[in-house]
N, C-alpha and C positions, 0 to 999 in steps of 0.2 A: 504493500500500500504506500511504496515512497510515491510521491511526497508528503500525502498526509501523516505517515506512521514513518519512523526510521527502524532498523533492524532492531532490537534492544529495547525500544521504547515499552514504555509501561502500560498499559492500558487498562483499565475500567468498566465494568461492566453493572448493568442494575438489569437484573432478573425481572423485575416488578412494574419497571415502564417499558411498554409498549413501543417497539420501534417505527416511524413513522418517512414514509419514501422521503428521499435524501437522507437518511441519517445512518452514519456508519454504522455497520454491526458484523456481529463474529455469527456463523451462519454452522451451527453442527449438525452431521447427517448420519446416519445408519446405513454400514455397507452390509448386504448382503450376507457376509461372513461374520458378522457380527463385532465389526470395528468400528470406531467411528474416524469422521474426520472432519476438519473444520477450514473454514474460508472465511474471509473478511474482505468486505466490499463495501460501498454505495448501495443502502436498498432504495431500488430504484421503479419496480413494479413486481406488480400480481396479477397472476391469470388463473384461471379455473385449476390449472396444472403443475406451474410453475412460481417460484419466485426468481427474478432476476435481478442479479447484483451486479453494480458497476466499478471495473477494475481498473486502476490508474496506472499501473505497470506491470506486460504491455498496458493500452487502451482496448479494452473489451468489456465487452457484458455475457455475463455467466447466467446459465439457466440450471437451476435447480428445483429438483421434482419435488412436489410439497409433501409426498409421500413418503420421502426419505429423513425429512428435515427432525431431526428430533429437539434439538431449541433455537429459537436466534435469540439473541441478544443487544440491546444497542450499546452500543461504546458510549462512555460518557465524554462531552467535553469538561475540560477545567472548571469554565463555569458553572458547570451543572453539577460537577462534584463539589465546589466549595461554597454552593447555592447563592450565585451572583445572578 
């Protein structure tokens, strides 16, 4: 996610708010074999089928099956974790 996120960076998550299109989030899925795995993107829309996140590096937009999704999360910003 450079540039908004750097390697390393810290990030923040609230379970409890609702992530709303444009706002970063960590996106965990359920593989088949019973692993998971996680993405972080721009949520950017929803379809009957899919949700689709927007990826800054490359530039792309990822489709993932809402069937698979077992939580998103939205990243918090700063201000919204030191409630500014």
């Amino acid at each position: 996610m450079i540039p908004q996120y750097s390697p390393g960076d810290l990030v923040y998550l609230n379970p409890h708010k609702p992530p709303h299109f444009g706002d970063p989030v960590i996106v965990q899925c359920k593989n088949g074999d019973g692993t998971y795995e996680t993405s972080v993107g721009i949520y950017a829309k929803r379809t009957e089928k899919f949700i689709i996140l927007d990826k800054h590096n490359p530039k792309a937009q990822v489709q993932i099956l809402r069937d698979t999704i077992h939580a998103m999360h939205k990243i918090l910003t700063l201000n919204e974790l030191f409630g500014v």
